[in-house]
Backbone as CSV, one residue per row, in Angstrom:
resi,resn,N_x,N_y,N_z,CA_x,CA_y,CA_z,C_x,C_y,C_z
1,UNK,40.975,59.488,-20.477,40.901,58.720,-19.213,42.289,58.476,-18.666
2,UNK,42.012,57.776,-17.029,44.100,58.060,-16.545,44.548,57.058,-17.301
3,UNK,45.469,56.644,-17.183,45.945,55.488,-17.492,46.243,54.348,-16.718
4,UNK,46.914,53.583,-16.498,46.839,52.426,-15.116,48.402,52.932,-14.624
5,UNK,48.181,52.203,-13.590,49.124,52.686,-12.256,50.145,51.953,-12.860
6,UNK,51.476,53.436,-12.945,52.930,53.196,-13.191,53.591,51.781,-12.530
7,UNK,54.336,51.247,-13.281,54.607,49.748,-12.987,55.798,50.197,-11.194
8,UNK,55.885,49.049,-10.822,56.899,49.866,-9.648,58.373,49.827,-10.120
9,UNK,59.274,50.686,-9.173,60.551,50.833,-9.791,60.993,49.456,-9.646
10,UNK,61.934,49.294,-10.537,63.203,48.177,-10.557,64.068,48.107,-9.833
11,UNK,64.232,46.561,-9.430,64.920,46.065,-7.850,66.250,47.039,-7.641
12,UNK,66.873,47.828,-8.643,68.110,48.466,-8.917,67.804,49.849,-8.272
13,UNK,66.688,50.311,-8.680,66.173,51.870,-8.048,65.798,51.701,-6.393
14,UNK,65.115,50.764,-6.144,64.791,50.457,-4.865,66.250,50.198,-3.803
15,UNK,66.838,49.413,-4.592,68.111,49.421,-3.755,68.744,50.489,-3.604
16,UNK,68.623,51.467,-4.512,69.648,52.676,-4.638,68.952,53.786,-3.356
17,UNK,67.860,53.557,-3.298,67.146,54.518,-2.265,67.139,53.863,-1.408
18,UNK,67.404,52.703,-0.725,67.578,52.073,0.686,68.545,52.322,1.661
19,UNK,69.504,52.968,0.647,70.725,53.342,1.749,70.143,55.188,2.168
20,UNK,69.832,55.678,1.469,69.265,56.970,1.824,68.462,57.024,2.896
21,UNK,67.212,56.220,2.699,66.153,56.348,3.680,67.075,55.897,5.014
22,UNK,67.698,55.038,5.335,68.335,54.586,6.241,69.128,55.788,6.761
23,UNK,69.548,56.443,5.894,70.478,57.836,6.531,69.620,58.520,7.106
24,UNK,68.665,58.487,6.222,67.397,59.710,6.817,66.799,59.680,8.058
25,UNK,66.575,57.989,8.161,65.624,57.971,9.563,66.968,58.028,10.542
26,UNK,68.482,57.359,10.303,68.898,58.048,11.064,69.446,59.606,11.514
27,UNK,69.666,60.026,10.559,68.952,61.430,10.921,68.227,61.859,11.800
28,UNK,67.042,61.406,11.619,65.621,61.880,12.384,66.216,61.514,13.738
29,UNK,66.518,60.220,13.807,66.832,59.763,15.224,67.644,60.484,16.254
30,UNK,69.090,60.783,15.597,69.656,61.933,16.325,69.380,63.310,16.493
31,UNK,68.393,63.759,15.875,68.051,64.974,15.940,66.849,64.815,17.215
32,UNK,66.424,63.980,16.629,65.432,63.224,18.377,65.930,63.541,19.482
33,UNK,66.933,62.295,19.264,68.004,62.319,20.976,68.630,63.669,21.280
34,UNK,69.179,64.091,19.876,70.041,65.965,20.564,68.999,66.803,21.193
35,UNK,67.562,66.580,21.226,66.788,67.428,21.698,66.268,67.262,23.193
36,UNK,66.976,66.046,23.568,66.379,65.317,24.918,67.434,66.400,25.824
37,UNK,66.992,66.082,27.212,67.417,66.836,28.342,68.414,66.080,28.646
38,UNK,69.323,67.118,29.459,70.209,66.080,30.033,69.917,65.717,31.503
39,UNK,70.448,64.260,31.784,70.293,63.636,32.906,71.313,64.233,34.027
40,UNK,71.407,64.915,34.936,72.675,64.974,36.066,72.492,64.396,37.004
41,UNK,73.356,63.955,37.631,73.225,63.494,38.787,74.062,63.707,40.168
42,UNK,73.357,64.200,41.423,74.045,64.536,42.071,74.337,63.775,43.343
43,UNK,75.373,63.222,43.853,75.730,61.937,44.013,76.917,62.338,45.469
44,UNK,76.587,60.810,46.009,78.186,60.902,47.095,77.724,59.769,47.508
45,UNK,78.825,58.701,48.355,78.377,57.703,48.801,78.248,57.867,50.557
46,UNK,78.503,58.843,50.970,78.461,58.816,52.403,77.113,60.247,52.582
47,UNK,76.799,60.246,53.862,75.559,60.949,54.097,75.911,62.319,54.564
48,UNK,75.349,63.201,54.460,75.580,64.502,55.245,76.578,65.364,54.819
49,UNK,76.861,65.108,53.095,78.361,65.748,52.205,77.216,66.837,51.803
50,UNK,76.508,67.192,51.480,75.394,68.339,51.262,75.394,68.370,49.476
51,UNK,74.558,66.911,49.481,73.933,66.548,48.049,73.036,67.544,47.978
52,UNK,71.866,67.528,48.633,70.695,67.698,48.661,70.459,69.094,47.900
53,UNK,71.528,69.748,49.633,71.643,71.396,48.849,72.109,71.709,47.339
54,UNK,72.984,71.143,47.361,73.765,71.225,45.772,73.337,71.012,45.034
55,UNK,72.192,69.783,45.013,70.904,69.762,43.978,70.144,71.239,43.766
56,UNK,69.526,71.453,45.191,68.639,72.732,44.680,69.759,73.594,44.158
57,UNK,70.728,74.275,44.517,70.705,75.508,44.149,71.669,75.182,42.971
58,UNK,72.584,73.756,42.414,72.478,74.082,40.783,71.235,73.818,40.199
59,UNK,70.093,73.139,40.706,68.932,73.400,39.855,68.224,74.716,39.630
60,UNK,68.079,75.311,40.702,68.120,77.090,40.767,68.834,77.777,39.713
61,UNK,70.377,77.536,39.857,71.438,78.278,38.992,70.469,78.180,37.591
62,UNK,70.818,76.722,37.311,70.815,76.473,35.714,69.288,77.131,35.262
63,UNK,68.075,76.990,36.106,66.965,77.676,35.662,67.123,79.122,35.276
64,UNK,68.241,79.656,36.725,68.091,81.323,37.006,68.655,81.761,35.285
65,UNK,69.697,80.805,34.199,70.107,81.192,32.891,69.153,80.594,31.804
66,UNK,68.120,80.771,32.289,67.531,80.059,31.100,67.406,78.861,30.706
67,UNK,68.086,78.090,31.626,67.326,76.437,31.362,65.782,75.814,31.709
68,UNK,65.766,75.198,31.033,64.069,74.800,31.835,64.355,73.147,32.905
69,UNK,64.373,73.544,34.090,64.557,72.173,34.727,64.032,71.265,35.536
70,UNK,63.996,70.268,35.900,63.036,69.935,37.222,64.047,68.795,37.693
71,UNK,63.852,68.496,39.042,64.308,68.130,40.378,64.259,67.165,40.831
72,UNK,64.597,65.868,40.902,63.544,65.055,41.552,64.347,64.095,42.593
73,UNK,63.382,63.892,43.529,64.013,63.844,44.971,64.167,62.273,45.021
74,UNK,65.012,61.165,44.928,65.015,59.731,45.243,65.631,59.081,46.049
75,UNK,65.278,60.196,47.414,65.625,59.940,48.742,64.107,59.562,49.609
76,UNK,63.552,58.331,48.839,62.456,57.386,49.655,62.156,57.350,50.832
77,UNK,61.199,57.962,51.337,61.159,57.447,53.081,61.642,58.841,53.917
78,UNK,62.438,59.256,53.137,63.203,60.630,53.968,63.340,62.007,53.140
79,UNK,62.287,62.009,52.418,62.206,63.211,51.830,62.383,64.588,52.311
80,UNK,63.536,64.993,51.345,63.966,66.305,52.181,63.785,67.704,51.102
81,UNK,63.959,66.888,49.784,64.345,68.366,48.699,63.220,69.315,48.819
82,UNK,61.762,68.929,49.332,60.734,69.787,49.028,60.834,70.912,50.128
83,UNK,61.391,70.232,51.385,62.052,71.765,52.306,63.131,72.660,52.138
84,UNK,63.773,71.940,51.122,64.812,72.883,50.650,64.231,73.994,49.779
85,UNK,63.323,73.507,48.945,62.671,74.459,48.069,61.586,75.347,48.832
86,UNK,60.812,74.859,50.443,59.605,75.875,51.085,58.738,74.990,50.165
87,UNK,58.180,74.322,49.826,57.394,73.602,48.889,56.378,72.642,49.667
88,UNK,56.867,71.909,50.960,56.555,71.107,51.644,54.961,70.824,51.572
89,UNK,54.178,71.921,51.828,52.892,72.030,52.298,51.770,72.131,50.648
90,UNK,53.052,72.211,49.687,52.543,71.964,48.444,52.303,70.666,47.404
91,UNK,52.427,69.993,48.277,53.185,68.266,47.889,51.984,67.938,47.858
92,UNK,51.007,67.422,46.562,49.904,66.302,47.081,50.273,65.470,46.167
93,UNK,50.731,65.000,45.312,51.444,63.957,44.406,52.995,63.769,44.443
94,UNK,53.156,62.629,44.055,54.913,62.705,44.233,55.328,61.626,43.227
95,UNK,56.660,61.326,43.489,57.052,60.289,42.143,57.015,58.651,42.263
96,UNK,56.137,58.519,43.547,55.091,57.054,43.366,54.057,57.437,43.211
97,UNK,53.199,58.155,43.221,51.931,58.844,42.575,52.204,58.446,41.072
98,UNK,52.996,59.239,40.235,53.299,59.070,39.099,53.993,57.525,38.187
99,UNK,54.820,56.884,39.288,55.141,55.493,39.197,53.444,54.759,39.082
100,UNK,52.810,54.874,39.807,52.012,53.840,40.320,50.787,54.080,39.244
101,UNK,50.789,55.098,38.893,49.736,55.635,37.899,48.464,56.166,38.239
102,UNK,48.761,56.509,39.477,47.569,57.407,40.103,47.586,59.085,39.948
103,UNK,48.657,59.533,38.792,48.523,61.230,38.470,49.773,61.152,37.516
104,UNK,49.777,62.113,36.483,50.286,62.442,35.542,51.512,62.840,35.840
105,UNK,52.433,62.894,35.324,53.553,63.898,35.384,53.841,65.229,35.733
106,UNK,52.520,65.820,35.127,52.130,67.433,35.203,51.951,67.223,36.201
107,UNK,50.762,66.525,36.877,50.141,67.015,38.154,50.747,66.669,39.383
108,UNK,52.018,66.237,39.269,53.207,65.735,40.390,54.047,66.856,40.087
109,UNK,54.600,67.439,39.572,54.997,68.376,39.207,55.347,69.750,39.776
110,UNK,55.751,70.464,40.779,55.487,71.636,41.873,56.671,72.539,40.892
111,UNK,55.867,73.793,40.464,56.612,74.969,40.002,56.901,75.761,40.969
112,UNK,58.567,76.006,41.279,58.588,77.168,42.403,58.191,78.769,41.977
113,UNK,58.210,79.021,43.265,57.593,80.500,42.552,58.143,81.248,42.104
114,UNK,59.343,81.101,42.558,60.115,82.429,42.064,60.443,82.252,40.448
115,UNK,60.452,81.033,40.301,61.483,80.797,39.266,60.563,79.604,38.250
116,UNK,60.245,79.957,37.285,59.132,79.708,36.247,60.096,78.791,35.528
117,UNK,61.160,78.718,35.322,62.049,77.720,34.944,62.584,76.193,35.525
118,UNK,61.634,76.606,36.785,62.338,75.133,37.748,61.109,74.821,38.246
119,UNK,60.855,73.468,38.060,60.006,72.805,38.842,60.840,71.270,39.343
120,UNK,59.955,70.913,40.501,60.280,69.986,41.453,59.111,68.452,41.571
121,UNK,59.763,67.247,41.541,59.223,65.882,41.949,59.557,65.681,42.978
122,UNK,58.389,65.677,44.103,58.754,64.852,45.702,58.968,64.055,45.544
123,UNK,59.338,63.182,46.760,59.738,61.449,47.023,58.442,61.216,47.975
124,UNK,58.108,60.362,47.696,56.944,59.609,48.895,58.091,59.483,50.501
125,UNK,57.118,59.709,51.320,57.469,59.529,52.648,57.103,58.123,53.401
126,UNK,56.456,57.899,52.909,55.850,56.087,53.089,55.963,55.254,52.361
127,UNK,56.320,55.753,51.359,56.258,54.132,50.285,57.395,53.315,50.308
128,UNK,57.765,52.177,50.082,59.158,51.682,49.745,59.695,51.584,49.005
129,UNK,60.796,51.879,49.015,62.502,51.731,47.391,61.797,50.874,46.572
130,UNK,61.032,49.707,46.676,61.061,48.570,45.707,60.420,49.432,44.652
131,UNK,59.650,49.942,44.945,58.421,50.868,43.551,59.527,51.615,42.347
132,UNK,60.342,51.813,42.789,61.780,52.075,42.182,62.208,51.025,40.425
133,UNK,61.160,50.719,40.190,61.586,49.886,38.846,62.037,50.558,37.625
134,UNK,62.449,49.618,37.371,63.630,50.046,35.708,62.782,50.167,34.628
135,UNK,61.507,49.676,34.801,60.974,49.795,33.332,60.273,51.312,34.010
136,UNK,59.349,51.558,35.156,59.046,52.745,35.543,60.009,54.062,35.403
137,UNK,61.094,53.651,35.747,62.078,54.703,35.958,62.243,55.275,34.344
138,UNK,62.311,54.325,33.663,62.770,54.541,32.131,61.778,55.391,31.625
139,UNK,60.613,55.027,31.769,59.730,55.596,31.081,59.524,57.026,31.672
140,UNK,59.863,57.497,33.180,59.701,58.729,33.571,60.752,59.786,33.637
141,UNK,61.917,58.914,33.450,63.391,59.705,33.070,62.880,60.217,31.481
142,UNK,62.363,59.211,30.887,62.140,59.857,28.897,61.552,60.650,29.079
143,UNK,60.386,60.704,29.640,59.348,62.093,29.332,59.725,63.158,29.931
144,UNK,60.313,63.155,31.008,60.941,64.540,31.397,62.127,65.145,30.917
145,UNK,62.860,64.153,29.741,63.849,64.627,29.272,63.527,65.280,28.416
146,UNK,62.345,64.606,27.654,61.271,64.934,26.515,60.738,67.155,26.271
147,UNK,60.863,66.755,28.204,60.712,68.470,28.418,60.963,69.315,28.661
148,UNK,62.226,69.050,29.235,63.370,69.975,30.391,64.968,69.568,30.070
149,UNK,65.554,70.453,29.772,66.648,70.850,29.281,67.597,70.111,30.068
150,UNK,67.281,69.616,31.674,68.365,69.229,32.346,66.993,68.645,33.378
151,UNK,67.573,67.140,33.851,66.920,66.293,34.587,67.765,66.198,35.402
152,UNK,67.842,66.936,36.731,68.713,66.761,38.366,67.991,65.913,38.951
153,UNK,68.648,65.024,39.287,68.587,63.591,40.146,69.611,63.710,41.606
154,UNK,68.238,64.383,42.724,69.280,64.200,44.008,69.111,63.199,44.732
155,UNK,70.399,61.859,44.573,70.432,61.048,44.703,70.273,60.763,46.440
156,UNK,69.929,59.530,47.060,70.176,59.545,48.730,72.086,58.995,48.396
157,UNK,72.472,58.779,50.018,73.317,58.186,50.262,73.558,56.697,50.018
158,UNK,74.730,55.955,49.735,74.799,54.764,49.999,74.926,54.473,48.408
159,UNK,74.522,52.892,48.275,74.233,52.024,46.807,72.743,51.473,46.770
160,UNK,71.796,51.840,47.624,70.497,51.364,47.852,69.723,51.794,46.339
161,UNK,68.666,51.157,46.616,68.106,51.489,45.111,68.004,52.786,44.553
162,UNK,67.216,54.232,45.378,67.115,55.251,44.770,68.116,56.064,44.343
163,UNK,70.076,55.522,45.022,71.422,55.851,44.677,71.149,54.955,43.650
164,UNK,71.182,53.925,43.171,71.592,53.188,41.932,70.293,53.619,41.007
165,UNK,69.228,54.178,40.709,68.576,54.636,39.809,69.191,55.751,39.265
166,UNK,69.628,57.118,40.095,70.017,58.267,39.800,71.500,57.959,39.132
167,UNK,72.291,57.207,39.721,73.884,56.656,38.831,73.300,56.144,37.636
168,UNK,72.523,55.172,37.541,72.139,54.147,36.493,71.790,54.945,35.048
169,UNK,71.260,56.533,35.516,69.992,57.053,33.907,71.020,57.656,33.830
170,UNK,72.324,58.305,34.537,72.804,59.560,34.698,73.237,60.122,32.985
171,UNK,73.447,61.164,32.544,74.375,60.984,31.462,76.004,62.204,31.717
172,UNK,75.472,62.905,33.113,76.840,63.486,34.135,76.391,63.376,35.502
173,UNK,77.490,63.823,35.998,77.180,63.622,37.687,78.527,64.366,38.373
174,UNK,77.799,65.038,39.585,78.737,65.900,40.329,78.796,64.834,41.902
175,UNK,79.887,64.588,42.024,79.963,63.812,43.020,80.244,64.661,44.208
176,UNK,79.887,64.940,45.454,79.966,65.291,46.357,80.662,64.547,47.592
177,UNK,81.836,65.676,48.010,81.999,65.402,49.212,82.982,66.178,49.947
178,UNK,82.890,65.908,51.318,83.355,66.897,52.299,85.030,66.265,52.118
179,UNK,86.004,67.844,52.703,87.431,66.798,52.667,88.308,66.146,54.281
180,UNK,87.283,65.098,54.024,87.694,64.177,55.131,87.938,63.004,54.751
181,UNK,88.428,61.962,55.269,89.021,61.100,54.603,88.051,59.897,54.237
182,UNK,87.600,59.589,55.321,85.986,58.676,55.047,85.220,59.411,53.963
183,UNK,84.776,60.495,53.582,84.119,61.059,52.514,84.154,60.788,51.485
184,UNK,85.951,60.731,51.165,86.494,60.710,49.932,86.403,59.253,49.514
185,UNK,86.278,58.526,50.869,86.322,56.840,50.379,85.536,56.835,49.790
186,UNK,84.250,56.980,50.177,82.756,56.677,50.250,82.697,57.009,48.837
187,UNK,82.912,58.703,48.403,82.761,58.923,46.917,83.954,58.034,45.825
188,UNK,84.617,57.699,46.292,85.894,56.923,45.103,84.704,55.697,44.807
189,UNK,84.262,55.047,45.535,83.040,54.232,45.496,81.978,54.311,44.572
190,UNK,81.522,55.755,44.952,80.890,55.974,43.499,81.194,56.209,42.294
191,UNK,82.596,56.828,42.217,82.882,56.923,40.909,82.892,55.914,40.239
192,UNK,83.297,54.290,40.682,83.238,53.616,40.182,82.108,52.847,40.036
193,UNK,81.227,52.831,41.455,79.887,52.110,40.810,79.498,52.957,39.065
194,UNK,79.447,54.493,39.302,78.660,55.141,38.216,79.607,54.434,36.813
195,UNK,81.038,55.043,36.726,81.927,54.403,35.671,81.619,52.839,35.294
196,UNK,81.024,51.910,35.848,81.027,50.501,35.388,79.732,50.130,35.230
197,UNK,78.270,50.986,35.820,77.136,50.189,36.139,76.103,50.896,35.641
198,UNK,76.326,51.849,35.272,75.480,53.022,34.814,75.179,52.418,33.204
199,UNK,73.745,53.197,32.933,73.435,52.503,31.696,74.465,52.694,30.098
200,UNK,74.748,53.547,30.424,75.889,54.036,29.282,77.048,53.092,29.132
201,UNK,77.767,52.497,30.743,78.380,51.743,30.350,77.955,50.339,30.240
202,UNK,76.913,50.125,30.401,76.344,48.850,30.130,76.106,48.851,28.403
203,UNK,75.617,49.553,27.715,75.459,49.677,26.874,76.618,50.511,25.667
204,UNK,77.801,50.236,25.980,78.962,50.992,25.841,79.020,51.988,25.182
205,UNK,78.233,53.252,25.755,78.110,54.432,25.118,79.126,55.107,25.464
206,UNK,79.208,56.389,25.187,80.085,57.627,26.186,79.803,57.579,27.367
207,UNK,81.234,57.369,28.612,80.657,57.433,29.898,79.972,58.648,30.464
208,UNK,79.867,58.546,31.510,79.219,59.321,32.896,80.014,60.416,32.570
209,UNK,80.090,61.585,32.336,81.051,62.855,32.559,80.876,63.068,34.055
210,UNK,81.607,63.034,35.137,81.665,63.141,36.163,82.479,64.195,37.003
211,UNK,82.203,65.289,37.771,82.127,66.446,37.876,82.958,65.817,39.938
212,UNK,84.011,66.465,40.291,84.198,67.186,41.577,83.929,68.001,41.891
213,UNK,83.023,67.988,43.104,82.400,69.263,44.179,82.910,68.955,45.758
214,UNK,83.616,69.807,45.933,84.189,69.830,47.701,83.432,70.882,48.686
215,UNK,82.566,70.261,49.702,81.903,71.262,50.161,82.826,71.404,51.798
216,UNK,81.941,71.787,52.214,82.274,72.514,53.517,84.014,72.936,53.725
217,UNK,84.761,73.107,52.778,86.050,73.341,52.934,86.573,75.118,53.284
218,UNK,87.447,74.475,54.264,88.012,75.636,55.033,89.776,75.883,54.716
219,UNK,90.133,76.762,54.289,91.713,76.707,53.481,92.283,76.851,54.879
220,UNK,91.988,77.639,56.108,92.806,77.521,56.905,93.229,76.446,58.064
221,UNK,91.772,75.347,57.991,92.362,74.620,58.681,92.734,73.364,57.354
222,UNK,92.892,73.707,56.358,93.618,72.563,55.317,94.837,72.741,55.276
223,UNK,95.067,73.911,55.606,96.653,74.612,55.889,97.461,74.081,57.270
224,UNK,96.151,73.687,58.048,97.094,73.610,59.112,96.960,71.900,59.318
225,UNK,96.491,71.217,58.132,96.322,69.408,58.144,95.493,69.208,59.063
226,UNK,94.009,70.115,59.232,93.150,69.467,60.321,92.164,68.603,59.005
227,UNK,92.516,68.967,57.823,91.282,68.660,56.999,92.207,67.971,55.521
228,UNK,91.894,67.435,54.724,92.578,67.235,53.306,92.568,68.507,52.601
229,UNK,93.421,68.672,52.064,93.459,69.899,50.872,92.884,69.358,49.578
230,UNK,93.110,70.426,48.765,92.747,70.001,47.596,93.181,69.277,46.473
231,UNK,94.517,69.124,46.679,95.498,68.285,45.830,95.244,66.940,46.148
232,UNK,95.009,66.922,47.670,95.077,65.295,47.798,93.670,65.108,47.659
233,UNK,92.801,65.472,47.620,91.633,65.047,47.569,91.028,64.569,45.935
234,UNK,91.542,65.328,44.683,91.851,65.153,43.297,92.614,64.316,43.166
235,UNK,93.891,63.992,43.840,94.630,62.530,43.775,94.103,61.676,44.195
236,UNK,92.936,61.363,45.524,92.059,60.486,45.744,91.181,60.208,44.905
237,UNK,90.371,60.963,43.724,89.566,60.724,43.629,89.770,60.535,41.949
238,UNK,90.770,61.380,41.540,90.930,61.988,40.031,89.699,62.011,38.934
239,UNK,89.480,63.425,39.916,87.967,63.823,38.670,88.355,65.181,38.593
240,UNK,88.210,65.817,37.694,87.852,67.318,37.416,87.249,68.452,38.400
241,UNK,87.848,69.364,39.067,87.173,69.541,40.177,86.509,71.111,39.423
242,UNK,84.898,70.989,40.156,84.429,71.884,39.163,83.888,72.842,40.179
243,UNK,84.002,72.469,41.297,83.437,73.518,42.109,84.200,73.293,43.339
244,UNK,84.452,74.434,44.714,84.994,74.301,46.004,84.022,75.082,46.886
245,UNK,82.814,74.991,47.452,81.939,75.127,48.543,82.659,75.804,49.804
246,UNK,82.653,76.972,50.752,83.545,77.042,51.785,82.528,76.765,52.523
247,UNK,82.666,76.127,54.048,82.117,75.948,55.315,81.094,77.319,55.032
248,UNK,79.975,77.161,55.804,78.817,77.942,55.558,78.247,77.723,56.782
249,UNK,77.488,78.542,58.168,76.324,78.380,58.542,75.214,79.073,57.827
250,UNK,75.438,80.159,56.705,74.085,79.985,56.255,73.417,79.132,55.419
251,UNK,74.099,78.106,55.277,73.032,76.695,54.901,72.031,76.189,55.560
252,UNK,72.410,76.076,56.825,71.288,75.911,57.754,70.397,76.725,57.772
253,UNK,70.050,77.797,57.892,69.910,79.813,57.435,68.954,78.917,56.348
254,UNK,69.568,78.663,55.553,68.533,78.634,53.706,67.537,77.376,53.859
255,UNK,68.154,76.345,54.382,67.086,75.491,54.519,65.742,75.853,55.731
256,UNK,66.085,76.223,56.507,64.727,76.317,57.746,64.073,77.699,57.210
257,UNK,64.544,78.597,55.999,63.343,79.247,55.736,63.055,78.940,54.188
258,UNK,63.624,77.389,53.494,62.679,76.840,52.243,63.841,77.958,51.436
259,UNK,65.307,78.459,50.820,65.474,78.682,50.123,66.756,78.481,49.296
260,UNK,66.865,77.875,48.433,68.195,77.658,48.277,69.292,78.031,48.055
261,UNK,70.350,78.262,49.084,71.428,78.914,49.542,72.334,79.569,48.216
262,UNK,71.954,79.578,46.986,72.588,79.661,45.629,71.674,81.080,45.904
263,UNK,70.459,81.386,46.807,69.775,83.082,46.414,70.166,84.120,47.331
264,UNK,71.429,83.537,48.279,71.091,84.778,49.227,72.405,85.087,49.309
265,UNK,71.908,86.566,48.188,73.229,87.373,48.226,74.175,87.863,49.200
266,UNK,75.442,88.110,48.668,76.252,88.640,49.299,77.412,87.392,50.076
267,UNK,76.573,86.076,50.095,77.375,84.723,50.741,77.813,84.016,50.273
268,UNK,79.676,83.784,50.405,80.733,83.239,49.555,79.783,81.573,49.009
269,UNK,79.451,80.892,49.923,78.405,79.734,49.197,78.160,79.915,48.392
270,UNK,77.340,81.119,48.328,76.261,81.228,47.222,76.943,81.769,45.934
271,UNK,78.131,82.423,46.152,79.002,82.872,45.162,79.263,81.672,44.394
272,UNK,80.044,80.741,45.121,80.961,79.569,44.939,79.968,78.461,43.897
273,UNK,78.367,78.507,44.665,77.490,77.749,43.616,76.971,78.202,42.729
274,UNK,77.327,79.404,42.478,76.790,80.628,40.804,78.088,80.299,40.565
275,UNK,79.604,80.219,40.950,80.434,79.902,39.940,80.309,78.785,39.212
276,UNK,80.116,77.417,40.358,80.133,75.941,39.991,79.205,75.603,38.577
277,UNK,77.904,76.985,38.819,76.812,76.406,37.773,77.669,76.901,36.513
278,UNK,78.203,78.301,36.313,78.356,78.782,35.385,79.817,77.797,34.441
279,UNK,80.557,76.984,35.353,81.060,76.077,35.107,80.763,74.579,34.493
280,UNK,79.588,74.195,34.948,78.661,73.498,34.296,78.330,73.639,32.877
281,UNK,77.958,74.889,32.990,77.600,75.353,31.475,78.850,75.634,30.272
282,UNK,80.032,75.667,30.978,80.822,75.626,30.081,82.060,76.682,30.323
283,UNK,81.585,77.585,30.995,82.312,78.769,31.220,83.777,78.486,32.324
284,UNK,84.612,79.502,31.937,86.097,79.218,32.441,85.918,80.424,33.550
285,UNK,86.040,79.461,34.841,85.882,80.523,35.729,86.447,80.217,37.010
286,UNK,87.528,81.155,37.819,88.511,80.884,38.786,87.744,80.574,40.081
287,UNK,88.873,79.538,40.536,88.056,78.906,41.793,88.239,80.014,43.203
288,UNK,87.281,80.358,43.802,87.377,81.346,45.349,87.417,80.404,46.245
289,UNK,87.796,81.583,47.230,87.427,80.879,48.808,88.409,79.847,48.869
290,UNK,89.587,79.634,48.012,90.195,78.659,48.554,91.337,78.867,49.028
291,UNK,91.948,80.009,49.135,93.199,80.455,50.084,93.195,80.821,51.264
292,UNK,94.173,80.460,52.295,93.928,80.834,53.415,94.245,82.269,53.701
293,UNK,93.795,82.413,54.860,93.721,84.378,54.794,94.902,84.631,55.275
294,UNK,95.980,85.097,55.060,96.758,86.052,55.593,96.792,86.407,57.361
295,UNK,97.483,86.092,58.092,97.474,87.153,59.478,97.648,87.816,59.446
296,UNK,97.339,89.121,60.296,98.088,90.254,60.584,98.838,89.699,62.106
297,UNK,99.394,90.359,62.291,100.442,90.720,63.351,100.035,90.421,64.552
298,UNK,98.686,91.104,64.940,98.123,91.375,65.973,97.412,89.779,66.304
299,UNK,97.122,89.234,64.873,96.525,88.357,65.173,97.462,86.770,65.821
300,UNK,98.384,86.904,65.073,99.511,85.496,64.990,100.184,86.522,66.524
301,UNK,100.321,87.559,66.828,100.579,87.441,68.791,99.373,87.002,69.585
302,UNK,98.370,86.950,68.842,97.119,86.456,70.028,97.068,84.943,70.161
303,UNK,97.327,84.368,68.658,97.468,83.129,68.223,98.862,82.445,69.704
304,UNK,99.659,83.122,69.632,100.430,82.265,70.649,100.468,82.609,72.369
305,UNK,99.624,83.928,72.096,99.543,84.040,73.740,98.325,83.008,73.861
306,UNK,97.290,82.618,73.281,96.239,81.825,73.625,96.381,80.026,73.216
307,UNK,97.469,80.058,72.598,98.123,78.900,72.215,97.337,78.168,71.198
308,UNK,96.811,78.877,70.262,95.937,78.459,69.419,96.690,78.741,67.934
């Protein structure tokens, strides 16, 4: 027959395995968190620096290498990212649908077509910022980190709530802005809301890794002081500059036919935001488009017969 149940170990053995298990579950824990997505955030404090775009097409980029990502728009009231993507007419849930608990995550969710790696969260067009809560937000930032390699947050303008959610989860952020001088204010603004208010530094983790992006820049009229260059604009701001955008009308071009300006070959943009992504990811790669062109001859005599 068995015998009776082994006496339990001695207070000496138990102690000796308490520091282990403690390693272990932390263990488990970081192997948890290393598997979560990362948060980005794409950010500026003034309006019309071309967040929006820069959202889609590094969310594009990073899918087009194999990331798995999704999008999500927390520009309330003025939802724009789903026309950037052609998506518009595909929208029947969005991310107060999913706040409010009237549809799942999945089913808010819009996979673009081209690209099986990227899917997109609308913004409600009617609802108000307040639905914007911290315990909501928390819980829908986890699960999508839970699934996607990289969580892009295209933030609105300003410090209003759906800007201070996207700073607040961030765990990087590409700050955007044009080189004008109001621009640069507006973003020095954010660097510091994100650097002091963001949950990381509330909780004194590793900060915000925070990323410079200069869009619409033109080397020849920075050459000629109609615009900031690039030196002073890194001395304004002193962040890492990871990308330089040149003036583009085919942005306008990519948005009114739904595509994001990172797909249509052959256009220095689109060059400039396949470099920026591949920079993101880690890669050492020289900045274009930022020298001014050379005259010829013919041109610098036209230049002063027309007094231009």
């Amino acid at each position: 027959p068995p015998g009776p149940n082994p006496p339990p170990p001695p207070a000496a053995a138990r102690a000796a395995g308490a520091p282990r298990d403690r390693v272990m579950r932390r263990t488990a824990i970081a192997r948890c968190s290393a598997a979560l997505g990362e948060v980005l955030a794409i950010s500026s404090g003034k309006g019309g620096t071309g967040k929006t775009t820069t959202a889609c097409s590094v969310s594009y980029g990073l899918a087009e290498r194999g990331k798995s990502v999704v999008c999500l728009d927390l520009d309330l009231g003025l939802r724009n990212l789903d026309i950037h993507f052609g998506i518009e007419r595909r929208v029947i849930f969005d991310i107060v649908s999913v706040l409010a608990g009237d549809c799942s995550i999945n089913q808010a969710l819009i996979k673009d077509r081209k690209n099986p790696n990227l899917c997109v969260l609308a913004a409600s067009q009617t609802k108000d910022k307040t639905v914007l809560t911290e315990h909501g937000m928390e819980q829908l930032i986890g699960d999508l980190r839970s699934q996607f390699d990289y969580v892009v947050l295209d933030s609105p303008a300003g410090i209003e709530s759906g800007a201070w959610h996207a700073m607040y989860w961030a765990d990087s952020a590409i700050i955007v802005t044009n080189p004008e001088l109001s621009s640069c204010r507006d973003s020095d603004k954010m660097v510091g809301f994100i650097a002091a208010k963001s949950r990381r530094a509330e909780r004194g983790e590793r900060p915000v890794t925070q990323h410079l992006l200069v869009t619409r820049y033109d080397p020849q009229r920075a050459q000629q002081m109609e615009m900031l260059g690039l030196d002073d604009i890194q001395e304004m701001l002193g962040l890492p500059l990871i990308g330089v955008i040149p003036e583009s009308r085919a942005a306008l071009t990519a948005t009114n036919i739904g595509r994001p300006i990172i797909t249509l070959d052959g256009e220095p943009a689109a060059e400039a935001y396949s470099d920026t992504v591949e920079r993101l990811l880690g890669k050492d790669m020289p900045l274009r488009f930022v020298e001014a062109k050379k005259e010829g001859l013919l041109s610098r005599l036209m230049g002063t017969l027309t007094g231009t």
